[in-house]
N, C-alpha and C positions, 0 to 999 in steps of 0.2 A: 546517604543512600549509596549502595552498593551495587555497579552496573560492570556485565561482564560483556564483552565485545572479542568478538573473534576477530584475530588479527591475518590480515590477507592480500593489504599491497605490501610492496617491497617498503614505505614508507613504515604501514602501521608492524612490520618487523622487526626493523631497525629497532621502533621505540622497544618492539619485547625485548631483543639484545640488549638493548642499553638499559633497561631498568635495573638493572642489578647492577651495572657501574653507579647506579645513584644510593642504591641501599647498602651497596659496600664502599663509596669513596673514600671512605673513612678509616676502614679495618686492613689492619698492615698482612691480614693471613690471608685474606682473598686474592686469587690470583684470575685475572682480566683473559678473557677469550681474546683473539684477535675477530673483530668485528666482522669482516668478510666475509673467514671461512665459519663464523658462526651463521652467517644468513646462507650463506651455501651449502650448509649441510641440511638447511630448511628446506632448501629446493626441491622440487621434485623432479627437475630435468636435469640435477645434475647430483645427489645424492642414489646410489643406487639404491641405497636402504628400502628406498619405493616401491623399488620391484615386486617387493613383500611385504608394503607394511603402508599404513595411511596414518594423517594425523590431522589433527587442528590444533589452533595455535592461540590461547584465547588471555585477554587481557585483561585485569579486574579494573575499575576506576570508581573514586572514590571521592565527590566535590570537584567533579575535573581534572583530577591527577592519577596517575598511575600509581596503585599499589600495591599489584603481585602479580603473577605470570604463571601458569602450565601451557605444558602442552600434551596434550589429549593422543595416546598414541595402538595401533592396533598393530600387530607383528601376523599377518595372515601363516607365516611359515609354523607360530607356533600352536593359533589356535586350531589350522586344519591338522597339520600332519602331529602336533604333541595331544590334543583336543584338551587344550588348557584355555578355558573358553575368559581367557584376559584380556582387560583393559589398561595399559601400563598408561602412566604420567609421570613428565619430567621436565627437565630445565623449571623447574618448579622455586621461585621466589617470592617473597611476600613480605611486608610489613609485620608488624606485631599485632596482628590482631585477627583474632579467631574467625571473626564472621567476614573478613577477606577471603581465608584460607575455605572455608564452608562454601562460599559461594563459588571460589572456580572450582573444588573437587566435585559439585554436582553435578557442574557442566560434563566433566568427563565421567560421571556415575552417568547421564544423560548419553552421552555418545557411547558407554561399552551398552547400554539396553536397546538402542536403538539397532542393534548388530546384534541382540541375543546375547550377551557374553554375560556372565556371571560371579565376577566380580572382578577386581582394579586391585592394583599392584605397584610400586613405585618408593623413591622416585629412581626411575630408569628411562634408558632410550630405549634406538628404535632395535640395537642389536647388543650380543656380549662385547663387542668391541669399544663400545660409548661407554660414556659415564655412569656410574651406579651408589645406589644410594645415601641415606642420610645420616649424615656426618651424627653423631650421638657422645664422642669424645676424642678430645685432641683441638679444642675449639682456639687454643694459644700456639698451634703449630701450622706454619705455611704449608697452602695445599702445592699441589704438583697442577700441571698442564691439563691431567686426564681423573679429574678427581671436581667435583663440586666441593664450593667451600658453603656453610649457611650456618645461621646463628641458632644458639641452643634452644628457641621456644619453638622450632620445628617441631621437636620430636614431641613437644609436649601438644601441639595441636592437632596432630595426628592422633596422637592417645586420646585427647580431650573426645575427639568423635567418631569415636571405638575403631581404632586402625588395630591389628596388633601386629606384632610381630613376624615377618614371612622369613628373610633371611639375614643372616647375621655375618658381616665380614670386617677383616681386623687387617691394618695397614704398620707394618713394622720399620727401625733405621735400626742399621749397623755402623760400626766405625772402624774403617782399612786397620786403624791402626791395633784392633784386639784380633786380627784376625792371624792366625799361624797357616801359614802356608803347606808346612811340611805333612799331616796325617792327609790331605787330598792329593798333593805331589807325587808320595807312594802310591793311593790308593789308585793314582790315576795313570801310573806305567800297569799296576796290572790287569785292570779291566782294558787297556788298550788291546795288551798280548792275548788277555782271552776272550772276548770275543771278535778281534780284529778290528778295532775300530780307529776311525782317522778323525780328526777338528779339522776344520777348515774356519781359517782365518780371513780378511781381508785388509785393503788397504785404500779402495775404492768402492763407491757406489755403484759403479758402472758392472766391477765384479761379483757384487752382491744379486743384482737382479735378475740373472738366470738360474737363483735357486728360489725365489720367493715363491711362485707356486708351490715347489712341492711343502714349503714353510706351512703355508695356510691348510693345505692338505692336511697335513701331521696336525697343526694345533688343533684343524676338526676331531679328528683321531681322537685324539688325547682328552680333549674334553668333553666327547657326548656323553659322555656316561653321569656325567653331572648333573641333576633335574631342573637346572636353568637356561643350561645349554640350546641353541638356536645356531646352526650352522651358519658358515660365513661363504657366501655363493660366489659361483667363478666373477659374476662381475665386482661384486663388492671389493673380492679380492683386488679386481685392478683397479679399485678406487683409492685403497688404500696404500696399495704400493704406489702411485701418482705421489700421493698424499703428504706419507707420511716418511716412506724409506730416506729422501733425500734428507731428511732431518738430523738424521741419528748420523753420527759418528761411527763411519765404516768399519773400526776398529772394534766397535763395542756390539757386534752381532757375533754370533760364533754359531754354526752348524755340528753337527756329528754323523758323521758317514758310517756305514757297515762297509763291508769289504768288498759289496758289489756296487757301492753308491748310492744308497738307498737311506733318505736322511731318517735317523732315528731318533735324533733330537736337535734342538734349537732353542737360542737365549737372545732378546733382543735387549738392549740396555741401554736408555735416552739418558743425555745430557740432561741436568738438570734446567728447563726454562725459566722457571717461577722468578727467578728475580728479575730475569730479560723482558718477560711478558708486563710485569708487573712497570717496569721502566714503559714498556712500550706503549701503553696505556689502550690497549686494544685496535693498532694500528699500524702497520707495517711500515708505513711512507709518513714520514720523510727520514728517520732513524729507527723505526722498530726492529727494523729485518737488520742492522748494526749488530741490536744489543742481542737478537736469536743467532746471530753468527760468531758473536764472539760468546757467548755461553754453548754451542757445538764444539766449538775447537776448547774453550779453557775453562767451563765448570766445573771446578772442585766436590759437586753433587751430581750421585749418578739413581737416575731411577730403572727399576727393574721393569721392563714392560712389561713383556711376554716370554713366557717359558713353556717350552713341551717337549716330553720324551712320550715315542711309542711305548704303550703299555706293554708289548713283549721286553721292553729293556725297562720300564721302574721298578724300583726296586732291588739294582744291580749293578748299584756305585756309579752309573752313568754321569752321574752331577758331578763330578771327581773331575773329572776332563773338563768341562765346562767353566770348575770354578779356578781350578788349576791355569787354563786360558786367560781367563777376566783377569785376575792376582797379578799374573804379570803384564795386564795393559796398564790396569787401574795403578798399580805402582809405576811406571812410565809416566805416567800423566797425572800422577801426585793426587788423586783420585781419595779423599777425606771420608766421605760417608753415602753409604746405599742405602736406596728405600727404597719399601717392596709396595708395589702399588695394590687395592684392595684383593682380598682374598676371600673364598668362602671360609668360614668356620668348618662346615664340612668336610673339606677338601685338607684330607689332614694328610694325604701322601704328599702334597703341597707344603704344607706347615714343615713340615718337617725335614724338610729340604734346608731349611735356615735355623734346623736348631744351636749346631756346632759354632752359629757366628755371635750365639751370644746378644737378639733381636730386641730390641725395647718394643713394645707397641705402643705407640704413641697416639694411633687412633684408631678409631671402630665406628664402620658406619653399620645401619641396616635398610631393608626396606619393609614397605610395612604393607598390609593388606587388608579388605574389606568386604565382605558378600555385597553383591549389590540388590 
């Protein structure tokens, strides 16, 4: 028999967190959350995600043991002000077996009717910043930090009980060493001279932080126009620059000014963690926080995080500057191979930003949707 229980002390959370260090212990491609900031991003007093958005947290058990996980999520920003009257779920794990998987998506078929919503979408968080959907290939390639990993009979359980398909995105690696430096080098003195444009560099953290507003500004910008898009609000914003800035290698952010200071673009570019994490085993103390400090300073893999150009400069060699910047850190720091973390399929002024490096896609995930 199959018993779902919502999960609601800080104990019956943990066990959610931890279920999936038991149904991946095994698998060398899954890469381990750190256990803490996973329950704190659960929080509601300290996640601001909240501000706009609710959730429950619910557990499937099966003979007494735990055998899959969602969590049940409502985003108020998108259903009032987009009137996309959705029910998202996510952090979504499970055993091999279908009437596991059945039993907690009703629960959250159950929570988006109880709010009027009209149908469930997933798996996703609570914003675009979180992790997004289900992995569908690339099941032999380690994931990244900001990426769910899960095993192939996902996607077939979701189809089994008529999910279909909502959106489709594709995760690509390059390797430094096919890349030619020279056609962005030139391209990149002369969009400097004609529209006047400056980089800004760093070499500290401390110098990075009084541009990260306008950073999140801009990546609003840049992306509403995409029909997924959910703004990222002034406090989130300081949640994540807390979060996440001190992580990244000062070196590997890069800005673009116009001539009056007015940022028109940005590239954020993380060390790769995944094999730090995976040492660390979801745990910072007594050596995790080691093996993330020395993959900051000496990871040979670098992931693309975030990128945005204001829409008055796509389309106008702007990335020339950008990539011309990275080239020569990434060569400094013997820098092997970039991966582009997920991406819409639609978003093809995106895609095509990485056509010239010559990109394998090595995975595609989607997510998937249902009338309720």
């Amino acid at each position: 028999m199959i018993t779902i229980k919502e999960a609601k002390t800080k104990s019956e959370l943990k066990d959610f967190v931890k279920f999936s260090f038991d149904l991946y212990k095994d698998n060398p491609y899954w890469v381990p959350p750190i256990i803490a900031e996973e329950l704190e991003s659960f929080d509601k007093t300290k996640n601001p995600a909240f501000e706009n958005a609710e959730a429950k947290f619910y557990l499937a058990y099966k003979d007494g043991k735990i055998v899959g996980k969602t969590a049940a999520i409502i985003n108020w920003q998108e259903v009032n002000n987009q009137q996309k009257k959705k029910v998202r779920f996510g952090w979504f794990d499970v055993i091999d077996d279908i009437e596991v998987t059945k039993a907690l998506l009703e629960k959250v078929y159950e929570y988006g009717r109880e709010h009027n919503l009209d149908h469930v979408e997933g798996p996703m968080g609570f914003s675009n910043l979180d992790k997004v959907g289900v992995l569908t290939e690339g099941f032999d390639q380690i994931g990244t930090m900001i990426t769910w990993y899960n095993y192939p009979y996902y996607k077939e359980h979701f189809e089994k009980l008529g999910f279909t398909i909502e959106k489709e995105y594709r995760e690509s690696i390059f390797s430094m060493t096919d890349v030619d430096p020279a056609p962005f080098k030139k391209a990149s003195e002369l969009i400097r001279k004609r529209y006047n444009l400056k980089s800004v560099s760093f070499t500290s953290t401390k110098e990075v932080m009084p541009y990260v507003d306008k950073m999140f500004k801009l990546f609003n910008t840049t992306y509403e126009r995409l029909s997924s898009f959910v703004a990222i609000s002034d406090v989130q914003i300081e949640y994540f620059k807390k979060k996440y800035i001190g992580l990244i290698n000062p070196e590997y952010i890069k800005f673009v000014m116009d001539e009056n200071d007015n940022m028109i673009a940005f590239t954020i570019v993380m060390p790769s963690f995944s094999e730090a994490l995976i040492k660390a085993k979801g745990k910072l103390f007594p050596f995790g926080f080691i093996h993330l400090l020395k993959a900051r300073k000496s990871s040979r893999d670098v992931v693309f995080y975030l990128i945005g150009i204001d829409p008055e400069y796509q389309n106008k060699g702007v990335t020339a500057i950008i990539f011309e910047d990275f080239h020569k850190v990434f060569t400094k720091n013997k820098i092997e191979n970039c991966i582009r973390t997920p991406e819409l399929e639609e978003n093809h002024a995106m895609n095509n930003l990485w056509k010239n490096f010559n990109p394998i896609i090595h995975k595609r995930r989607k997510t998937y949707k249902k009338d309720l």
